[in-house]
N, C-alpha and C positions, 0 to 999 in steps of 0.2 A: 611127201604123199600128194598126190592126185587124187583128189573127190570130185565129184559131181553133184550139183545141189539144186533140185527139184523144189516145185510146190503148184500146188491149183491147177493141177492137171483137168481136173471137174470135165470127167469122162469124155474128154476127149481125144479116141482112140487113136486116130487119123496122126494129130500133134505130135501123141507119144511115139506112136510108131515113127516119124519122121526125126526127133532126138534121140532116140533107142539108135536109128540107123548114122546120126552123127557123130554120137559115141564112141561108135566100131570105127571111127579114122583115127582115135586115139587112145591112150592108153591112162586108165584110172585104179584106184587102189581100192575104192570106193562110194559109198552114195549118202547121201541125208536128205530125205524126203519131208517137206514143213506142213503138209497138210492138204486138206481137198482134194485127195483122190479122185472124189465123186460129187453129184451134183450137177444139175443145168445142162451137162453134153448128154445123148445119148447111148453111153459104153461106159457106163460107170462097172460092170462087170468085169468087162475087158481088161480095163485098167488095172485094176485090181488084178487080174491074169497075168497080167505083164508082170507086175510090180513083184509078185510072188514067183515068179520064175526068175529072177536076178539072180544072178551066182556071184557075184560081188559082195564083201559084206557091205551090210546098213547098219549106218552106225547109230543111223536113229527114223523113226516111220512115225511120226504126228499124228494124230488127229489133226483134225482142222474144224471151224463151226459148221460146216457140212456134217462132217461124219458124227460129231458132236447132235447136232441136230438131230441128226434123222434115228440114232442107235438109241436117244434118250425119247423119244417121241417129243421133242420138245420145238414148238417152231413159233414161238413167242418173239422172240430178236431180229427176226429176219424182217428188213424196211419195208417190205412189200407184198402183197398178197401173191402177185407173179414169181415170187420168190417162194412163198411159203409153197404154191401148187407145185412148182419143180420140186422143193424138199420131199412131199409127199409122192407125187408121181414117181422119184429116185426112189426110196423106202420101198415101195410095191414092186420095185422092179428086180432089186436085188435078192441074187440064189443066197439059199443058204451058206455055200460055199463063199461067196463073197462076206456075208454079215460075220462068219467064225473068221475070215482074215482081219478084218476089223478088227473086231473084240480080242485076238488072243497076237496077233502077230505086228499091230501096231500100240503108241504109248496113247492113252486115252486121255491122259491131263493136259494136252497142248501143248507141253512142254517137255525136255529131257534137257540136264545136265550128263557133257559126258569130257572126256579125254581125247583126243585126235593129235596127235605126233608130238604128245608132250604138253601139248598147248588147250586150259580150259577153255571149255566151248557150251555156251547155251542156244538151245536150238527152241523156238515156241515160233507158234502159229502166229502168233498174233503179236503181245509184248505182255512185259511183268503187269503193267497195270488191268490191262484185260487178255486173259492167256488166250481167246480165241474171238474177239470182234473190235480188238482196236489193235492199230499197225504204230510199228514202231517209224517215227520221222526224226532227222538230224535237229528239228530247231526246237524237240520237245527238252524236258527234265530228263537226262540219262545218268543220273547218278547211281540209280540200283544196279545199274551192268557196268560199274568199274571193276567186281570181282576177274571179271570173263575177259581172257583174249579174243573169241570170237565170239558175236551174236548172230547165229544165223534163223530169219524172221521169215513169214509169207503175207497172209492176206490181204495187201493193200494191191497186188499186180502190178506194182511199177518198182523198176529192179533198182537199187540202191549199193554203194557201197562209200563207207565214208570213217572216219579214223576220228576216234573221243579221246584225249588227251587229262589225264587227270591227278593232281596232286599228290604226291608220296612219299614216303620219307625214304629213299634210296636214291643216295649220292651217289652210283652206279649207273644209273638213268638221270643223272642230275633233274631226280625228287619229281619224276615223272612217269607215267604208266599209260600204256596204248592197250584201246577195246578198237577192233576192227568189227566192221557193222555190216553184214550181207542180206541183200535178197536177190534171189535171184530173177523176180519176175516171174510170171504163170506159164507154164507150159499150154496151156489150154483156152483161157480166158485172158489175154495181154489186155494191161488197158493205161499202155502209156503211148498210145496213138500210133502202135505196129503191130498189126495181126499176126507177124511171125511169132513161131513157136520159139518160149525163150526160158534158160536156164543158166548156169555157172558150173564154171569150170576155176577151182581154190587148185594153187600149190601152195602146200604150207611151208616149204621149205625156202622158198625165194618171194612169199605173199604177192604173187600174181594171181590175178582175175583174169576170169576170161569171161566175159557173159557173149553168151554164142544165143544169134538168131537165127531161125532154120522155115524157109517154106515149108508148106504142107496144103494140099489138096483141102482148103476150106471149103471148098463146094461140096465134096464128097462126103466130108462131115454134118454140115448141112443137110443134106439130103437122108441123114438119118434118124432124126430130131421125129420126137411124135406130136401130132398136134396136142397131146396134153400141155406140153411145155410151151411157154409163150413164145411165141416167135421173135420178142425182143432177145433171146439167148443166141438166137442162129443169126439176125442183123450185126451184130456186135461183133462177132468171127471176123465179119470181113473189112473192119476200118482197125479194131483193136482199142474199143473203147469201153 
C-alpha cells in the first residue's frame, strides 16, 4: 500500500491545493492526516473543504492543539499571545459546516491506534507523553512505542523518519523488534528552513519514504492573511521557519 501522510496544513489553502495537485502524478491507496487543519493561514475553511472532499479512504484525521484549542475554548497553552489572537480570530471565522467536520468526521484525542497492511500503527499529534503539544524526537525515552510498527507524529514541522530497535524474545528476529518513526513535516507552516509545501509518501510493502517538497505561490497566500493575525504568520511562509 501507498499512503500519503499529511499534518499542519494550518489553513493554508494555496499549500494544499499545490500537494492535492502532486498527488494526481501518483498513485496512493490512502491518507493519514496528524492534525492542524487549521489555524494562523487564512483558509482554515477551505482546508477543511478539501479534506472532506477526498475519495480516498482516511485511515485516520487528528485533531491537533489547534483544533483542540479552538473546539474546547481553551487557549491557555499556547506560548504566546500572537498565538492565542490567531486561535481566536480562527474560532470566529469558522462555518458551521467546518466546526460539524471537526467534531463528527475527525478523532478528537490526538491520537488513533489503527491497522494499515497488516502492520500496527499509532498515529498522534503530538507523542504518548503529551498527545497534542510535545513532539516526538529520536534522542528522547521511546520505550512506550515498542508496541507499534509504525509511529506516525506531527506538531514539531520538521519531518523525521528514523528506526528504534528494541529487545525481545523472538529468536526469529534474533530477539529484536523495529518501530519505524514518521513525520512527515507541515504542509502549510514548514519550519525546518524550507518554505516548500511538505508531506510523505510510506510504501508499506518495500518501507520506502518519500518526503516530497512542492512549490507553491507563498505570496498569494500571503496576500490573504487578515490584519487580525499577526504578520509574524505571513513572514515565516517565506524562509520556512
Amino acid at each position: 500500500m501507498r499512503v500519503s501522510i499529511l499534518s499542519d496544513i494550518h489553513g493554508n489553502l494555496t499549500a494544499m491545493e499545490a500537494v492535492t495537485e502532486d498527488l494526481r502524478k501518483t498513485t496512493i491507496n490512502g491518507c493519514i492526516f496528524l492534525g492542524d487543519l487549521v489555524d494562523y493561514g487564512p483558509h482554515s475553511n477551505e482546508v477543511i473543504h478539501m479534506v472532506s472532499a477526498i475519495k480516498e479512504p482516511i485511515y485516520c484525521n487528528l485533531w491537533g492543539n489547534h483544533e483542540h484549542a479552538i473546539m474546547n475554548h481553551d487557549f491557555s497553552r499556547f506560548s504566546s499571545e500572537r498565538g492565542r489572537e490567531s486561535a481566536r480570530f480562527t474560532q470566529k471565522s469558522l462555518s458551521n459546516q467546518s466546526k460539524h467536520f471537526l467534531n463528527a468526521e475527525m478523532q478528537p484525542g490526538g491520537f488513533y491506534e489503527f491497522i494499515l497492511d497488516g502492520k500496527k500503527c499509532l498515529a498522534v499529534h503530538g507523542s504518548l507523553e503529551d498527545y497534542f503539544w510535545k513532539s516526538i524526537f529520536p534522542n528522547q525515552d521511546l520505550s512506550k512505542y515498542e508496541p507499534y510498527d509504525y509511529v506516525f507524529s506531527g506538531h514539531s514541522h520538521e519531518p523525521h523518519y528514523f528506526e528504534q530497535y528494541y529487545a525481545v524474545q523472538n529468536p526469529v528476529t534474533r530477539n529484536r523488534k523495529k518501530t519505524v518513526f514518521i513525520n512527515p513535516g507541515s504542509v502549510g507552516q514548514p519550519r525546518n528552513l524550507n518554505p516548500m509545501a511538505q508531506y510523505a509518501i510510506l510504501d508499506t510493502g518495500s518501507e520506502k519514504m518519500e518526503f516530497r517538497k512542492v512549490n507553491y505561490d507563498w505570496e498569494k497566500e500571503i496576500a490573504a492573511f487578515s490584519d487580525a493575525v499577526d504578520p509574524f504568520y505571513q513572514e515565516r511562509l517565506k524562509r520556512g521557519v
